[in-house]
C-alpha positions as CSV (number, residue, x, y, z in Angstrom):
1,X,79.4,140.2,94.3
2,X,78.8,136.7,94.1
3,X,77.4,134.6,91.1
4,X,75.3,131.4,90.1
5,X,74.4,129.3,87.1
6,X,71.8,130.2,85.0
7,X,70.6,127.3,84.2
8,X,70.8,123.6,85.4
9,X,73.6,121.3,84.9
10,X,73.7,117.4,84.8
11,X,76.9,115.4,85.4
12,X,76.9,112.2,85.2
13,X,79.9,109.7,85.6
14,X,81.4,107.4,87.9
15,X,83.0,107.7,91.1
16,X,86.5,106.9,91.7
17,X,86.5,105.4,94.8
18,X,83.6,103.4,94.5
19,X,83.6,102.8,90.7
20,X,80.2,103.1,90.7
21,X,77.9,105.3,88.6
22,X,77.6,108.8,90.4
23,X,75.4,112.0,89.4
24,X,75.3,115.6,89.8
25,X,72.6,118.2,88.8
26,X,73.5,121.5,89.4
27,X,70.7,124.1,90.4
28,X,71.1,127.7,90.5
29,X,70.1,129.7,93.5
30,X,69.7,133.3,94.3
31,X,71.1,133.4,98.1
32,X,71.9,130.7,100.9
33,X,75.4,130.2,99.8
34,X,76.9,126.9,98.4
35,X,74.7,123.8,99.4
36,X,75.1,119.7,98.9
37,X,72.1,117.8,99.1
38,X,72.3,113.9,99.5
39,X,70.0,111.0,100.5
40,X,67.3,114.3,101.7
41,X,70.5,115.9,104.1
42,X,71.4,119.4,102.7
43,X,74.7,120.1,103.8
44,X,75.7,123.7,103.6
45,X,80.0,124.1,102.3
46,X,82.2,125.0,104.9
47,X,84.9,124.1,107.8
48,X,82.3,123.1,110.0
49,X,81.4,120.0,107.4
50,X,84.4,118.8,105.8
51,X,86.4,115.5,106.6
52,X,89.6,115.5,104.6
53,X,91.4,112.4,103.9
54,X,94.5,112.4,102.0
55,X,93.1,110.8,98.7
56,X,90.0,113.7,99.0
57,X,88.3,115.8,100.6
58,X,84.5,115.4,101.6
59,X,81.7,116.8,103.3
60,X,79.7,114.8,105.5
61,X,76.4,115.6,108.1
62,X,74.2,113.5,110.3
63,X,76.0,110.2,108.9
64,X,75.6,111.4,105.1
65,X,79.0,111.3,103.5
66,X,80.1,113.0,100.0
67,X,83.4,112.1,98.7
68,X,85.8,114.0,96.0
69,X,84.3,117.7,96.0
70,X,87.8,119.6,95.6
71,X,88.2,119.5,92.0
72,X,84.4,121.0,91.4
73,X,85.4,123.5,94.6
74,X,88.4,124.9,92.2
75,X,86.0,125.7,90.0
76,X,83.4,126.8,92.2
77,X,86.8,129.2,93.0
78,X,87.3,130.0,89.5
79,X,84.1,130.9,88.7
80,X,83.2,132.5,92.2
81,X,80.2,130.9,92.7
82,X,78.8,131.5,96.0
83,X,74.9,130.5,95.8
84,X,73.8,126.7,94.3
85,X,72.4,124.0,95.2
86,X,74.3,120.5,94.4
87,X,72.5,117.7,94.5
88,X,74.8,114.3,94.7
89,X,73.5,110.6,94.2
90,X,75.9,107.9,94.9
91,X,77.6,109.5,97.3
92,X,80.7,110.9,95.2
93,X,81.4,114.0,92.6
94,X,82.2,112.3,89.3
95,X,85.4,111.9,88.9
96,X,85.2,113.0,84.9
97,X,88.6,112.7,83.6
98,X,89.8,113.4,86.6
99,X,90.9,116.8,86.2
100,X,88.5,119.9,86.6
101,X,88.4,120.5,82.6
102,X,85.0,118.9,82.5
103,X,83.6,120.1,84.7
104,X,84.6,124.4,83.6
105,X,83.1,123.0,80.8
106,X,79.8,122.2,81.5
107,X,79.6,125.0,84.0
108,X,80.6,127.4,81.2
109,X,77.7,125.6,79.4
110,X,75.5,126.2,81.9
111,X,76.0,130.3,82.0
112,X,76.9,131.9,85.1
113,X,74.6,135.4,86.5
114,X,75.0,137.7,89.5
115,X,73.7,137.4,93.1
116,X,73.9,139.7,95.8
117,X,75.5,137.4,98.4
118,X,79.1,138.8,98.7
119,X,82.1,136.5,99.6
120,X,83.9,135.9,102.3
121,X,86.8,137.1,101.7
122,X,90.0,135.9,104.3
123,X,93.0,138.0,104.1
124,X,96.6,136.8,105.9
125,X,97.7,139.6,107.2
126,X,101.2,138.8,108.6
127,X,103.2,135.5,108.2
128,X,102.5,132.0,108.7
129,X,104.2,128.8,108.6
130,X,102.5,125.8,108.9
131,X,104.8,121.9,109.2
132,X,104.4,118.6,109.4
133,X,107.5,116.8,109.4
134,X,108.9,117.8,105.8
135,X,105.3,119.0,104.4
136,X,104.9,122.5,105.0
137,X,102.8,125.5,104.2
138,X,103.8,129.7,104.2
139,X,101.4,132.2,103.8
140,X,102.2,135.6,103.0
141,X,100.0,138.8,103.0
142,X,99.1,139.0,99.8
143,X,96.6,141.2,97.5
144,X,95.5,138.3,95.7
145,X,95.5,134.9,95.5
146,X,99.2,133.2,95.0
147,X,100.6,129.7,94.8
148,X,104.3,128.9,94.9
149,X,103.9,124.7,94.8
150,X,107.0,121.9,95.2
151,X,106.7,118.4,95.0
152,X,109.8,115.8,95.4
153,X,109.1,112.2,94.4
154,X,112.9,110.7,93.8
155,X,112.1,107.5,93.8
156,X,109.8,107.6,90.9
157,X,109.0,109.6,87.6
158,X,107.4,112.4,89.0
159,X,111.1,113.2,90.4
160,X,110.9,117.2,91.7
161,X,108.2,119.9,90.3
162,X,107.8,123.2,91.1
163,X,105.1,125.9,89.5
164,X,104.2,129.8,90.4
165,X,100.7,130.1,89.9
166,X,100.5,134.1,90.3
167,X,97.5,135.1,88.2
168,X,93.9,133.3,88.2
169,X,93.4,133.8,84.8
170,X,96.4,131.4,83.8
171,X,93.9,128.8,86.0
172,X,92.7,127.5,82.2
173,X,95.5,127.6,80.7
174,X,97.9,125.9,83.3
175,X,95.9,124.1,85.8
176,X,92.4,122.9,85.3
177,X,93.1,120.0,82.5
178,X,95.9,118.3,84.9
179,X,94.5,115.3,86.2
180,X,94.8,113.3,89.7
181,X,98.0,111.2,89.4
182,X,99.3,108.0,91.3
183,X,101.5,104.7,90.8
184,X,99.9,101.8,89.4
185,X,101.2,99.5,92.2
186,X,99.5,101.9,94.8
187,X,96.5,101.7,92.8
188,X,96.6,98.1,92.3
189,X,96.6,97.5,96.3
190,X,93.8,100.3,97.1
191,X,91.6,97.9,94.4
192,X,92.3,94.7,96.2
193,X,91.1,96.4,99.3
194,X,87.9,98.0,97.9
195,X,89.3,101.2,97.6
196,X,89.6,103.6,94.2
197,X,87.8,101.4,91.9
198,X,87.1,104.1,89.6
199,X,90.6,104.5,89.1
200,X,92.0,104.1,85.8
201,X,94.3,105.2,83.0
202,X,91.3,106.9,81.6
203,X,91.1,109.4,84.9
204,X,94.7,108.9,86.3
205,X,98.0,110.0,85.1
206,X,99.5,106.7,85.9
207,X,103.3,105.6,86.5
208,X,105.2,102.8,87.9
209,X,108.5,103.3,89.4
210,X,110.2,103.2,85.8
211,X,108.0,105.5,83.9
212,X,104.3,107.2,83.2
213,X,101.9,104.4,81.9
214,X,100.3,107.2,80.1
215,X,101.3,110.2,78.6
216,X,101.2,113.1,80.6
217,X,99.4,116.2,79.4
218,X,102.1,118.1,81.0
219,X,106.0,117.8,82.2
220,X,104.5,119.0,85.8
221,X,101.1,117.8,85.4
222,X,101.3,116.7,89.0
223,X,102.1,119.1,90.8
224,X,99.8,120.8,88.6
225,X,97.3,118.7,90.0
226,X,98.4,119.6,93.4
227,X,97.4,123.4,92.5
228,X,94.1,122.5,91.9
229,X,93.6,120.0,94.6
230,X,94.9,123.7,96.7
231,X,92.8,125.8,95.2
232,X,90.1,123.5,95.8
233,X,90.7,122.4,99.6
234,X,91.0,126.2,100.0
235,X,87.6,127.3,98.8
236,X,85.8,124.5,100.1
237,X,86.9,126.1,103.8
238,X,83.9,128.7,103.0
239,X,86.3,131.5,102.4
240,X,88.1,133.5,99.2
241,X,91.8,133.4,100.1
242,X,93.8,136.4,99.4
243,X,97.4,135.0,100.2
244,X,100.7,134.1,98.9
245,X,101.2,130.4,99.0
246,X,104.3,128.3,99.4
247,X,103.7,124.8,99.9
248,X,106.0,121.7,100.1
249,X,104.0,118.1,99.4
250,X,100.4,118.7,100.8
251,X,98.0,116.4,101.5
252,X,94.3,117.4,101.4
253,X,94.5,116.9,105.5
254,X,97.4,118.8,105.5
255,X,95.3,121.7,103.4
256,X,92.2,121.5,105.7
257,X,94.6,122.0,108.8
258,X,96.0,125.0,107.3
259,X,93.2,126.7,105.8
260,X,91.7,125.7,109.9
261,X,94.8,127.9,111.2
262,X,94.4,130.4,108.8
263,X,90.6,131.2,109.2
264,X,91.2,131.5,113.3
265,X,94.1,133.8,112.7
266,X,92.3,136.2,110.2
267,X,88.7,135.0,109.8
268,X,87.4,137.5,111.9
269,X,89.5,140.6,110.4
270,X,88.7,139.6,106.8
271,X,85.9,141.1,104.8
């Protein structure tokens, strides 16, 4: 069984690479699966449409580009949505506070009833290990749906983080309010070259190479963050992964090449 929103939602914001104002209205839809619509290109969510880059991950078709969709996607996940139509002006998903809480929010709002489109559902079967120099990705078979994250950041405050994510209703609880994260001094150059100008302490859990410029919601709110950027990439793929996870410093490129592997391996056994 799949689901949709009952009735339509409106987002409005800014985008945090362009800093400029973005928008999101939310339709429901009965069937025809998961669908973006920008500039009059409808751009259906899957593999086949997705250009990850390691600050995001976006969908774009016949030159039409939208930025930033794997924080909605982990909610999309959440809340297994499988039939909407999105409808994006300005060319990114707002950023919000940059966390997903905002946006559970106003899709709880919003209301949620069944369709009859089932999900795709991708199921590892058997062991795989996925590396890039010292990033890396396991995934073992699985029942359900299983994250074992590490990050390891020594030369700033983030330092070393680890969580088990095991069951998706600890998602509210322990993932959705941790926001995107990054050093002030990285931010700082991406401005001066155009980049992230929706950045800010206001969207950002921010640190130099001392200490957090603002206060974390959580110890591990990064690699928090990293769970839901995950669960995110994951979904976007098209597909419902039922896997144990253990992953070492991914990078949304680094997710869409696994989730790539994965889906060749067991896309065509999975139900």
């Amino acid at each position: 069984m799949g689901f949709t929103v009952k009735n339509e939602i409106s987002l409005v914001g800014v985008g945090i690479h362009s800093g400029q104002p973005v928008t999101l209205l939310i339709r429901p839809a009965q069937s025809g699966g998961i669908r973006f619509v920008a500039q009059g290109v409808t751009i259906p969510l899957g593999l086949r449409y997705i250009v990850p880059q390691n600050l995001g991950t976006n969908l774009v078709r016949e030159g039409v580009l939208i930025k930033t969709i794997e924080h909605l996607c982990a909610i999309l996940w959440y809340l297994q949505l499988t039939d909407l139509i999105l409808e994006v002006t300005g060319g990114e998903i707002p950023i919000m506070d940059g966390s997903g809480v905002l946006l559970y929010e106003a899709f709880k709002k919003g209301g949620r009833v069944a369709t009859k489109t089932q999900r795709k559902i991708l199921t590892v079967r058997e062991p795989v290990h996925i590396f890039h120099k010292d990033i890396f990705l396991i995934a073992l078979p699985a029942k359900t749906l299983q994250v074992n994250y590490t990050i390891n950041f020594p030369q700033n405050p983030l330092k070393s983080q680890n969580i088990v994510f095991k069951r998706k209703r600890d998602f509210l609880s322990t993932i959705v309010s941790a926001r995107t994260f990054g050093n002030v001094e990285d931010v700082n150059k991406l401005h001066a070259s155009g980049r992230a100008l929706g950045a800010t302490v206001e969207n950002v859990l921010a640190y130099n190479s001392t200490e957090y410029v603002n206060e974390p919601r959580f110890d591990d709110e990064a690699v928090r963050h990293k769970v839901l950027d995950l669960l995110g990439d994951l979904y976007a793929s098209g597909y419902d992964v039922r896997a144990k996870l253990i992953a070492y410093k991914t990078s949304h490129t680094f997710n869409n090449k696994s989730i790539r592997k994965l889906v060749r391996l067991f896309g065509a056994r999975s139900s």
